[in-house]
MDTraj code that builds the backbone (N, CA, C; nanometers):
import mdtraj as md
import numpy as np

residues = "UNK UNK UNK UNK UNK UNK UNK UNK UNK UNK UNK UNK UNK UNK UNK UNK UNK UNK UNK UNK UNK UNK UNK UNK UNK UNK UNK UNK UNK UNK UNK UNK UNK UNK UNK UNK UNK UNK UNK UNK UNK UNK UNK UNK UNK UNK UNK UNK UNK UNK UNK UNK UNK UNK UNK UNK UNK UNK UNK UNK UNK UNK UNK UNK UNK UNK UNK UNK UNK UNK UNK UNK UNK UNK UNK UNK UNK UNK UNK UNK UNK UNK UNK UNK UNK UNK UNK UNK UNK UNK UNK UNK UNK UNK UNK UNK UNK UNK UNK UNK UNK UNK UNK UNK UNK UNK UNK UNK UNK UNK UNK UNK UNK UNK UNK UNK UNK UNK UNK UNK UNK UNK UNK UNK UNK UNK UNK UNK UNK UNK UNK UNK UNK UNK UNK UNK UNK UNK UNK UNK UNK UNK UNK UNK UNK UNK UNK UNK UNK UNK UNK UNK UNK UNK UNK UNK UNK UNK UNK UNK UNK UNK UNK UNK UNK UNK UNK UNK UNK UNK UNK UNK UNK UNK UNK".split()
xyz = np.array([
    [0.1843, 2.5853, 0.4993],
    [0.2493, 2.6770, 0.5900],
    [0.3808, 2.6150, 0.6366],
    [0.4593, 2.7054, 0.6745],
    [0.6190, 2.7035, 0.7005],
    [0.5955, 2.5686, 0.7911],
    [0.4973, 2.6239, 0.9351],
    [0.4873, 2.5844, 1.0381],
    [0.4883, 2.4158, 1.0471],
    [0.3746, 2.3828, 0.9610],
    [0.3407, 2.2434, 0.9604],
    [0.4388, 2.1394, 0.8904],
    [0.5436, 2.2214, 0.7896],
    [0.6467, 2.1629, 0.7199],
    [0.7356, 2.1445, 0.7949],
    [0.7329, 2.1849, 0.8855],
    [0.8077, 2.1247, 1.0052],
    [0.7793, 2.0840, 1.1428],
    [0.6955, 2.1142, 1.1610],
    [0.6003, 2.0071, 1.2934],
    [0.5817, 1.8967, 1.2629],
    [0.5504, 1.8405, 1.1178],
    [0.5142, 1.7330, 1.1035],
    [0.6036, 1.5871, 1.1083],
    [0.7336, 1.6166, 1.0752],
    [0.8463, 1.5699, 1.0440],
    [0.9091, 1.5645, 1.1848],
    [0.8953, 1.6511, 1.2804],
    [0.9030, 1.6479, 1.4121],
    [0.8553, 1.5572, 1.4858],
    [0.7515, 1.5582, 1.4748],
    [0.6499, 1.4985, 1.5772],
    [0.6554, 1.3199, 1.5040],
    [0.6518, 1.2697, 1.3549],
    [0.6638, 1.1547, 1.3281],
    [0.7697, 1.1058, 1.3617],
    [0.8709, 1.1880, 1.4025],
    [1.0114, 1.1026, 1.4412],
    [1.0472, 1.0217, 1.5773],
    [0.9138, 1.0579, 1.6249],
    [0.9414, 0.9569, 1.7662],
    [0.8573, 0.8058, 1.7124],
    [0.7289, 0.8708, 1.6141],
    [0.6569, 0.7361, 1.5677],
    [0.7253, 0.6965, 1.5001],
    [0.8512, 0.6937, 1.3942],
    [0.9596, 0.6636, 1.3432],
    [1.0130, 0.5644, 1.3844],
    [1.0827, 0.6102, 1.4613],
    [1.1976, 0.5309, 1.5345],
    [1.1306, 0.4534, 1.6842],
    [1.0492, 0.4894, 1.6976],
    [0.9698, 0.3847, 1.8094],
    [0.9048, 0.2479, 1.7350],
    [0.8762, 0.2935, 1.5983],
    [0.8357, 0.1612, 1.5332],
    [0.9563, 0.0976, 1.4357],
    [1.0484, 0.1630, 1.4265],
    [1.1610, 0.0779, 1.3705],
    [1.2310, -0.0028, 1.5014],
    [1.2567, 0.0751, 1.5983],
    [1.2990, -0.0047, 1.7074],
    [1.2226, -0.1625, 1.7041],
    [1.0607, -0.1499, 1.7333],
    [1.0265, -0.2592, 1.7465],
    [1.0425, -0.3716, 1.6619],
    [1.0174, -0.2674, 1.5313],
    [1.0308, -0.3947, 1.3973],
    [1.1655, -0.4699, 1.3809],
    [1.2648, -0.3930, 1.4277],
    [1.3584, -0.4840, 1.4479],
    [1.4405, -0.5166, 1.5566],
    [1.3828, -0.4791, 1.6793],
    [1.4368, -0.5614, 1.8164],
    [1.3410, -0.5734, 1.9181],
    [1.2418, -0.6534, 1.8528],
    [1.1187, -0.6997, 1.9269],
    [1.1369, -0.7415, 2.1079],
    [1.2492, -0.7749, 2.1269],
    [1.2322, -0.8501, 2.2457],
    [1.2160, -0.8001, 2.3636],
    [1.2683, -0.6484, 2.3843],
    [1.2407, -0.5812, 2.4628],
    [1.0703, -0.5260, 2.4581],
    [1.0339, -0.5081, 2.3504],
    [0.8848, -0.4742, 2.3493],
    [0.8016, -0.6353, 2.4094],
    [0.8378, -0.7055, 2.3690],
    [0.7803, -0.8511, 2.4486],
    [0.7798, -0.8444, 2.5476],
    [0.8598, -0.8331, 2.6022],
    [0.8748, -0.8397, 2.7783],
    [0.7681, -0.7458, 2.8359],
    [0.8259, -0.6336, 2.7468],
    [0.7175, -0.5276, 2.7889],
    [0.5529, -0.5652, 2.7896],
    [0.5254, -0.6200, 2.6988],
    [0.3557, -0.5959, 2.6055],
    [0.3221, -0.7435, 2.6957],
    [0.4171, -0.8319, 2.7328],
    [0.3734, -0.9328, 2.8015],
    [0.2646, -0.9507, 2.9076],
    [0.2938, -0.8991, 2.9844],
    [0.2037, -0.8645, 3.1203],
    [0.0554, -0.8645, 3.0622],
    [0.0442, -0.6943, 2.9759],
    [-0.0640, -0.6550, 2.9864],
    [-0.1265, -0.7882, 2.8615],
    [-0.0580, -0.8620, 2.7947],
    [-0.1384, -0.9055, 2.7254],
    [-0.1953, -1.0210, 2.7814],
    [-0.1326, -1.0938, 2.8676],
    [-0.1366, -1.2041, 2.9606],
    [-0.2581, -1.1602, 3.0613],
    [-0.2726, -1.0348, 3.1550],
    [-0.3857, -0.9400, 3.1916],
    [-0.5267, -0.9433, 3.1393],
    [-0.5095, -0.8616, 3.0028],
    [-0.6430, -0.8779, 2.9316],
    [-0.6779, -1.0077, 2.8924],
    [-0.5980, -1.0971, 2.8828],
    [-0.6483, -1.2219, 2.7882],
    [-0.6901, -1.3251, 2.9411],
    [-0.6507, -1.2538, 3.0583],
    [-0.6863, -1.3518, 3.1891],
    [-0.8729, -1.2974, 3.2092],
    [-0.8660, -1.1817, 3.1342],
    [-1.0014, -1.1682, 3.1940],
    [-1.1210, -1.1645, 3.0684],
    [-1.0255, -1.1981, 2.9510],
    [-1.1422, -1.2608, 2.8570],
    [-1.1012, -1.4436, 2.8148],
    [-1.2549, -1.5108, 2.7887],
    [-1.2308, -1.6284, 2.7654],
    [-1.2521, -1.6855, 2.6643],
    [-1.1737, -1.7680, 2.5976],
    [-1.1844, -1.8356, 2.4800],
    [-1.0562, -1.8007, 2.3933],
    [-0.9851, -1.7042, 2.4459],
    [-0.8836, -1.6457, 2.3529],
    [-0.7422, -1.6731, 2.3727],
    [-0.7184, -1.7594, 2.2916],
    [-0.5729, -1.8560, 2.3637],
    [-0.4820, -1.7392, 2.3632],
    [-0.3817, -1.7814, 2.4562],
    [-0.2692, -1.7266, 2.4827],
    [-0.1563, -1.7045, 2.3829],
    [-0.1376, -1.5783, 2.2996],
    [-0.0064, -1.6144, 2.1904],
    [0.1064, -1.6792, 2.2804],
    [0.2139, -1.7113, 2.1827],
    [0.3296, -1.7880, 2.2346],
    [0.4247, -1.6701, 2.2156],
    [0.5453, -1.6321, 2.3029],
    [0.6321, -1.5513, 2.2266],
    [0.6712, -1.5126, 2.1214],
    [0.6938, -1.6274, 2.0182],
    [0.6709, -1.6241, 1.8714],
    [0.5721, -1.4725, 1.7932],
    [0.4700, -1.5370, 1.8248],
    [0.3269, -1.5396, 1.8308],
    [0.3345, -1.3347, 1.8395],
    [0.3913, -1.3119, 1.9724],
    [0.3880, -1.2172, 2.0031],
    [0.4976, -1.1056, 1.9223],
    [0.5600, -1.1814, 1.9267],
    [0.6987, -1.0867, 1.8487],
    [0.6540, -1.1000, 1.6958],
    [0.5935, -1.1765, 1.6408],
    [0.5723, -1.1037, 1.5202],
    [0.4680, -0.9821, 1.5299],
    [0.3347, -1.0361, 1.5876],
    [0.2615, -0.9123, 1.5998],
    [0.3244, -0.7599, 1.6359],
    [0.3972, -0.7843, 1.7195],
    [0.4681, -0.6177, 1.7862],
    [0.5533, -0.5558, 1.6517],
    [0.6525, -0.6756, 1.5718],
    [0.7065, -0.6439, 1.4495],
    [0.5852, -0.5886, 1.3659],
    [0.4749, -0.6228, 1.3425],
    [0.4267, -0.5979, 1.2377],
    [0.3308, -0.4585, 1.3117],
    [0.3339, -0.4547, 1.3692],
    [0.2793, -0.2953, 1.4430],
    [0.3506, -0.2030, 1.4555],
    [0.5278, -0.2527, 1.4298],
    [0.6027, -0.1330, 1.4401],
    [0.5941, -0.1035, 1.3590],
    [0.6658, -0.2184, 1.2177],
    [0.6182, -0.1687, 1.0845],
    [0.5019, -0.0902, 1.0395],
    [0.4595, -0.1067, 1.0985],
    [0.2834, -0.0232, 1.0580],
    [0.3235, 0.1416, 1.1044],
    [0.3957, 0.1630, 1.2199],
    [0.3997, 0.2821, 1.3040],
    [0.4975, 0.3118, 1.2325],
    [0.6364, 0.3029, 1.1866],
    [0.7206, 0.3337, 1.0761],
    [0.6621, 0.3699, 0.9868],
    [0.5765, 0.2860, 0.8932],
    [0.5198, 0.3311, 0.8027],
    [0.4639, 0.5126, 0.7483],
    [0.3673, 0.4705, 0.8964],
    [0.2564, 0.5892, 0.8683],
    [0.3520, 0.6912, 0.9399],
    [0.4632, 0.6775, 1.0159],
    [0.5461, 0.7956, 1.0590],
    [0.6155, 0.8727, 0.9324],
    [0.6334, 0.7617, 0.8760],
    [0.7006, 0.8103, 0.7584],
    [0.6034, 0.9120, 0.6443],
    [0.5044, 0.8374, 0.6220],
    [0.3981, 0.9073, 0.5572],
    [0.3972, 1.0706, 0.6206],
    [0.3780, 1.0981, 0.7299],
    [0.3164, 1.1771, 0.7885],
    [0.4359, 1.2798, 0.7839],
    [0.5494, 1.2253, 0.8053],
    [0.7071, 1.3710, 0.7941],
    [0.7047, 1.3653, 0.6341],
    [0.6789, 1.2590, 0.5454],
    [0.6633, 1.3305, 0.3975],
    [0.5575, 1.3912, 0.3626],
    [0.4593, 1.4448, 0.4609],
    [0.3529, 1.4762, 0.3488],
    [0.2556, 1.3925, 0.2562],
    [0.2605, 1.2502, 0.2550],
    [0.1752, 1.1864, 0.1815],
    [0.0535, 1.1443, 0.2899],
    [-0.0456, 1.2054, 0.2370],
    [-0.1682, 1.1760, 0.3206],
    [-0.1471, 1.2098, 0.4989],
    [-0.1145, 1.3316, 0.5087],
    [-0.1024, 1.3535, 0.6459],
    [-0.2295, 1.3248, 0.7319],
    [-0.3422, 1.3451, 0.6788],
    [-0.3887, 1.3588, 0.8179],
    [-0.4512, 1.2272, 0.8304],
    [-0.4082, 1.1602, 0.6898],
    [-0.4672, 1.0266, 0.7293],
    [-0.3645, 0.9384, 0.7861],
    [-0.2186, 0.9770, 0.8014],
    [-0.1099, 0.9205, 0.8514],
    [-0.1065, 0.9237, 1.0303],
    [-0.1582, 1.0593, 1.0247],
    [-0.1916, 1.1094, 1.1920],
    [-0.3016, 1.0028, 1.2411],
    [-0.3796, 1.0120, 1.1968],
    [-0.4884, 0.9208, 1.2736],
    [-0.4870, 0.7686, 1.2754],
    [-0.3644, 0.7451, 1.1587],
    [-0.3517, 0.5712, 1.1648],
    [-0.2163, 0.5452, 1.2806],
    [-0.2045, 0.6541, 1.3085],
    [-0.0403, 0.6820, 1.3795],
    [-0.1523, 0.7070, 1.5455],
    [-0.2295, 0.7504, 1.5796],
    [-0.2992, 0.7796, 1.7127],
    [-0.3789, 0.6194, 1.7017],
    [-0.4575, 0.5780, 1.6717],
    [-0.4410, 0.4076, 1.6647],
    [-0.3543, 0.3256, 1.6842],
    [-0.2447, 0.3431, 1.6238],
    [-0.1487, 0.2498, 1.6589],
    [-0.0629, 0.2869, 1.7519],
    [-0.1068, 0.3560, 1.8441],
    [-0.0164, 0.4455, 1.9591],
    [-0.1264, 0.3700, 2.0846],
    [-0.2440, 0.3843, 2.0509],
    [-0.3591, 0.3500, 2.1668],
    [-0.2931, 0.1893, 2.2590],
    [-0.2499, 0.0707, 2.1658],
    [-0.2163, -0.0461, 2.2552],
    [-0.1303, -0.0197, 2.2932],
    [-0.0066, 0.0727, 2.2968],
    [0.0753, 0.0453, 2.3526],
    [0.0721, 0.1669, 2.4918],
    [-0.0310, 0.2955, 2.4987],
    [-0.0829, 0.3519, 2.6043],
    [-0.1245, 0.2454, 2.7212],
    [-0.1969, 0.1490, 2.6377],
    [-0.2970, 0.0241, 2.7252],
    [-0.2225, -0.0779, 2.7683],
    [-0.0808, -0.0985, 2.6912],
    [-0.0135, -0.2009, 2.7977],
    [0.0918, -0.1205, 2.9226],
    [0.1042, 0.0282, 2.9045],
    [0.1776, 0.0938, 3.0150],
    [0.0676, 0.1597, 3.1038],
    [-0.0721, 0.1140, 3.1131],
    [-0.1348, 0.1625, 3.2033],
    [-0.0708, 0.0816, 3.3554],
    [-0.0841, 0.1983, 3.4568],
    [-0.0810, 0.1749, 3.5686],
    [-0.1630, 0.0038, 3.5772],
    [-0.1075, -0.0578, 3.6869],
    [-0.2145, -0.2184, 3.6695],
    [-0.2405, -0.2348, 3.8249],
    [-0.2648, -0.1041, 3.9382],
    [-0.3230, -0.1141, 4.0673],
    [-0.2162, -0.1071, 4.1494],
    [-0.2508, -0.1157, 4.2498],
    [-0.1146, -0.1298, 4.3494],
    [-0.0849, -0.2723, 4.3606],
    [-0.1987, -0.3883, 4.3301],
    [-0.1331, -0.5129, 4.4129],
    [-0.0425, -0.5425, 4.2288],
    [-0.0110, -0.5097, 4.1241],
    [0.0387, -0.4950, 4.0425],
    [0.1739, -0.4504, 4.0358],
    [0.1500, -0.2742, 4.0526],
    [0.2510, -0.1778, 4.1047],
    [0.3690, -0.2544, 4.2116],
    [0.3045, -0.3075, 4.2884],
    [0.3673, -0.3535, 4.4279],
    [0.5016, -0.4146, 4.3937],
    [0.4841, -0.5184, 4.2903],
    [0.6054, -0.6292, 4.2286],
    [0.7121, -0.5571, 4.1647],
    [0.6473, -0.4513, 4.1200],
    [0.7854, -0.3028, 4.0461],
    [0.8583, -0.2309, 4.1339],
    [0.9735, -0.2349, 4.0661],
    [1.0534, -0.1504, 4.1227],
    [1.0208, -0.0202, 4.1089],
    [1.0468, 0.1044, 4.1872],
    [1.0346, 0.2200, 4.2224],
    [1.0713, 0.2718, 4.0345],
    [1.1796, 0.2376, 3.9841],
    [1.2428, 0.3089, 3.8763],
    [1.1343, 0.2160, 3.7554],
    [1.1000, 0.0842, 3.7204],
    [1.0084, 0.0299, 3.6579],
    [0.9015, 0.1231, 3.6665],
    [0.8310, 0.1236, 3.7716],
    [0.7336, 0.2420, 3.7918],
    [0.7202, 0.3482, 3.7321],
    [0.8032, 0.3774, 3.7597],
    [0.8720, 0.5555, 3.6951],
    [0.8307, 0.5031, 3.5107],
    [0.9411, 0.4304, 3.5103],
    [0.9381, 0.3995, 3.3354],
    [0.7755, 0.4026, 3.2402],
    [0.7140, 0.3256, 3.3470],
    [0.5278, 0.2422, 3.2814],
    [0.4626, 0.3663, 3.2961],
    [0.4720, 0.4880, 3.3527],
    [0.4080, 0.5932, 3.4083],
    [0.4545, 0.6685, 3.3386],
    [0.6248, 0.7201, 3.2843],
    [0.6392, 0.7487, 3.1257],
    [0.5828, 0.7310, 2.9990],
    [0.6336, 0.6416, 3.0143],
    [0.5736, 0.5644, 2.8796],
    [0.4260, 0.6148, 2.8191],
    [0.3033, 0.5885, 2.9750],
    [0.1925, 0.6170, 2.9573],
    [0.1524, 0.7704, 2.8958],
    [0.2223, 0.8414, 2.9806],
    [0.1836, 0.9900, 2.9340],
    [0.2267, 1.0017, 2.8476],
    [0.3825, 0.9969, 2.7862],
    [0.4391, 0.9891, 2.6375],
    [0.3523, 0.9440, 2.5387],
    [0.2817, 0.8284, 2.5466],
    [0.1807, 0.8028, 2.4757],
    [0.0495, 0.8813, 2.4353],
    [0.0183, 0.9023, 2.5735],
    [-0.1008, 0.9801, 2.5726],
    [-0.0542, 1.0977, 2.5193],
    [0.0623, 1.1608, 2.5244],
    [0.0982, 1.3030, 2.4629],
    [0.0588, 1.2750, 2.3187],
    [0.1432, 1.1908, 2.2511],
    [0.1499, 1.1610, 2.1309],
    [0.0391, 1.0970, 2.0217],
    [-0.0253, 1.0690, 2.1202],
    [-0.1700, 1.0058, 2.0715],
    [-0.2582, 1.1633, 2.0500],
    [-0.2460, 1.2377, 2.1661],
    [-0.3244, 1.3463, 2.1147],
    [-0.2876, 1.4434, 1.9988],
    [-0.1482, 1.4399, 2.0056],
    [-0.0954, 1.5472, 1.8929],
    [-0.0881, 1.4666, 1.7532],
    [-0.1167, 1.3276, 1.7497],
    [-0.1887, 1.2644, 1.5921],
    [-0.3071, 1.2892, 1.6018],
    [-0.3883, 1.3068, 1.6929],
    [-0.5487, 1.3487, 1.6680],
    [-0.5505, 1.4614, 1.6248],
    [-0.4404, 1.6040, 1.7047],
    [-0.4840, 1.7168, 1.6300],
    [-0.4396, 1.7424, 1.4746],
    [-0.3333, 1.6485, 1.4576],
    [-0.2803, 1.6211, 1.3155],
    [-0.3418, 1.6045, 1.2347],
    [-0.3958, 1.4841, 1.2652],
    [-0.5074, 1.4284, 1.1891],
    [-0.6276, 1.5205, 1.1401],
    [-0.6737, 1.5786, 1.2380],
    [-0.8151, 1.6748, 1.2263],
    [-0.7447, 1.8476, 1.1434],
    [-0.6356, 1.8237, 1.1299],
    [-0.5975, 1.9800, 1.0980],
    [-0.6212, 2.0133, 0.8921],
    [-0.7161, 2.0860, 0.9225],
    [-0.7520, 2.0711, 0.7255],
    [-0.6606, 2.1927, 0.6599],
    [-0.5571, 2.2567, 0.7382],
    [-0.4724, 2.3456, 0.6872],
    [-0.5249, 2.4749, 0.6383],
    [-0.6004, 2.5150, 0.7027],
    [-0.7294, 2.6099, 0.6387],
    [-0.8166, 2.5979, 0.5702],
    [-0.8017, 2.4983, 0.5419],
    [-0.9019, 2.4270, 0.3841],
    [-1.0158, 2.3710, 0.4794],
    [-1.1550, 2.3839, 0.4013],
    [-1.2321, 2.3168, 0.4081],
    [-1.2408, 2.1525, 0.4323],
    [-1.2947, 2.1453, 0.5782],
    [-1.3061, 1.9963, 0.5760],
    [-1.3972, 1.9145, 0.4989],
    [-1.4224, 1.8389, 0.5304],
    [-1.4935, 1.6770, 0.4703],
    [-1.6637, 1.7701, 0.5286],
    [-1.6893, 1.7151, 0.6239],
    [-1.8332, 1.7929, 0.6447],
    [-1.9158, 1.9365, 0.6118],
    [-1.7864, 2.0114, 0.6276],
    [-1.8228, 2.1891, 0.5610],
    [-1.8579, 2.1258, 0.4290],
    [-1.7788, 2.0418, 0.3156],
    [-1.8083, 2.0213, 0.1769],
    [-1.9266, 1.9572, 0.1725],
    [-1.9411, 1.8794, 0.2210],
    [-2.1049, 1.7760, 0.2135],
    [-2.2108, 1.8868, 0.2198],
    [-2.2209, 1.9463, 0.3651],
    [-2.2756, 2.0383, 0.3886],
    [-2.3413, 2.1788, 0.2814],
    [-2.2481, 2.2255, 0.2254],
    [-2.2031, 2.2950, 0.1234],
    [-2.2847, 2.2196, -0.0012],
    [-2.1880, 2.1339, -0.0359],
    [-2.2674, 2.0197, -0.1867],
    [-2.4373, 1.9958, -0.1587],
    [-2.4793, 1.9873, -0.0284],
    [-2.6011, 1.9574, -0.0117],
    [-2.7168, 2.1046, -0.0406],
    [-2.6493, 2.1996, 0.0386],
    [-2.7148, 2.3503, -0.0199],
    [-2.6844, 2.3993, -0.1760],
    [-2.5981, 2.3345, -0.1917],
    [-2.6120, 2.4067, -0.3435],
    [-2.6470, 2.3291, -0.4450],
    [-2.7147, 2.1968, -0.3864],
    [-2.8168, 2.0735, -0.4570],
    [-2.9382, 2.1066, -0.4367],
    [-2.9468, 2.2012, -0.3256],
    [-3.0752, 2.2417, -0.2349],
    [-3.1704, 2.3706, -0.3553],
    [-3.0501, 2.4670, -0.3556],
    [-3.0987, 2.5868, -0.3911],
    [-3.0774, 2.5489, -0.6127],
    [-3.0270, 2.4234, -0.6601],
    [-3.0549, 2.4354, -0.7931],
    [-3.2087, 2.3685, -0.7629],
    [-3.2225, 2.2403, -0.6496],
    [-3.3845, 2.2080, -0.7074],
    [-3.4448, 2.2948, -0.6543],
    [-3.4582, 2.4021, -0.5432],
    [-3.5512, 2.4984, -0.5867],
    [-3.5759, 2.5682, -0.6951],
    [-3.4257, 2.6215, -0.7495],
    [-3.4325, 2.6702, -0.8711],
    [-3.5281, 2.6307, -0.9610],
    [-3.4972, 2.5196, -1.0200],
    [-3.5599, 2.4296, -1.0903],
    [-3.6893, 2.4125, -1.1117],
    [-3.7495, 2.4115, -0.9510],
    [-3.8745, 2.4125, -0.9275],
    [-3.9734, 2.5446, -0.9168],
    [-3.8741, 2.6486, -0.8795],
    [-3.9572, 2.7432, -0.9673],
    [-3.9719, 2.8267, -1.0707],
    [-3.8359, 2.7490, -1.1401],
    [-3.8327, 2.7719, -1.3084],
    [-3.9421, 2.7131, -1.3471],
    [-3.9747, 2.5755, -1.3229],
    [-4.0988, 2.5270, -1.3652],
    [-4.1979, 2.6216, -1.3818],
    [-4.2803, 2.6480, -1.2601],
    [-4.3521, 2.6786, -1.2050],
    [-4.3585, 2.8021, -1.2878],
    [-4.2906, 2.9048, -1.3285],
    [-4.2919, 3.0322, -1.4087],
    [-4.2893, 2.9775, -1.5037],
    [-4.2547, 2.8946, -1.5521],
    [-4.3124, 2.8348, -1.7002],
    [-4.4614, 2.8330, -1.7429],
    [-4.4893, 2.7195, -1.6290],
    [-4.6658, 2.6521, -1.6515],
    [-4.7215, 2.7936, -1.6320],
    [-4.7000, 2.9141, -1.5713],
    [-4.7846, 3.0257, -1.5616],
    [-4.7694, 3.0833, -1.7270],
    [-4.6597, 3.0860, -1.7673],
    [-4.6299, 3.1680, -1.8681],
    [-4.6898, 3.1128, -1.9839],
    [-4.7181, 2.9661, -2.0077],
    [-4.7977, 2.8635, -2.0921],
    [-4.9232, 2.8829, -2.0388],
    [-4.9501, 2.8809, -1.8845],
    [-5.1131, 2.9180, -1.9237],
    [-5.1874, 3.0323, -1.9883],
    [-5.0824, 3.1594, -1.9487],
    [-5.1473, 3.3059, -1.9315],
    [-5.1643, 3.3108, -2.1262],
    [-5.0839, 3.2362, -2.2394],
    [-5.1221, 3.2801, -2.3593],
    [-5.2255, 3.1888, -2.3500],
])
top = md.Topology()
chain = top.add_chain()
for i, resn in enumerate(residues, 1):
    res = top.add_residue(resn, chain, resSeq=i)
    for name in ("N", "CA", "C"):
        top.add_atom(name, md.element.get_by_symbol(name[0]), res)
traj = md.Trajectory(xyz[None], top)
């Protein structure tokens, strides 16, 4: 449909260019992803601390990943599996612009605030519209209708089958 030949190409262009940004000017995403990663890793133990390094490649190699499948997803190659690797790789970066409390909040500026509270819903927008991406079978039969389907019409040949038999052995006994 017209529709999706161009929604799709739409909607990957923020996962586009949000993951080329990172892949190649990590440092602002560091600063950013810092906190929350410093956060979660304060309240689990055993899990050393990356080093900036450390960190900026990972964010590079997640943009790359989000480039990637953005790209996939405005060409048409494997959309809906582009959508759902694209709502995954959208989820950490929802989780490092979550709100982090008021005694958190408190240290931000009014306009910082504003920004992490963007960010969040932008995410969350975009995370949902790769889920409905993802799940959209274009009218076509999904994955479960077919199983479903393949299983009844495995169903109704071994009945068949079985009472083809069955009119057999009568038809062999009765001569």
């Amino acid at each position: 449909m017209l529709l999706r030949r161009l929604a799709r190409p739409l909607l990957a262009s923020w996962f586009v260019t949000e993951g080329l940004d990172a892949a190649r000017r990590p440092g602002a995403h560091v600063a950013f992803a810092r906190p929350a990663v410093d956060g979660l890793l304060a309240k689990t133990t055993g899990i050393p601390r990356p080093s900036d390094g450390q960190l900026r490649t990972i964010i590079q190699a997640h943009g790359a990943a989000t480039a990637l499948a953005g790209l996939a997803l405005a060409t048409g190659k494997a959309p809906r599996t582009a959508a759902l690797v694209l709502a995954v790789l959208t989820l950490p970066i929802a989780a490092a612009s979550l709100p982090g409390g008021k005694t958190a909040d408190a240290a931000l500026t009014p306009e910082l605030r504003r920004e992490r509270r963007d960010r969040f819903v932008r995410s969350l927008a975009f995370t949902g519209a790769a889920l409905l991406t993802g799940v959209d079978t274009e009218g076509r039969p999904g994955v479960s209708w077919r199983l479903a389907k393949a299983r009844q019409v495995a169903s109704a040949r071994t009945g068949a089958a079985a009472s083809g038999a069955v009119e057999h052995a009568k038809a062999v006994v009765s001569h």
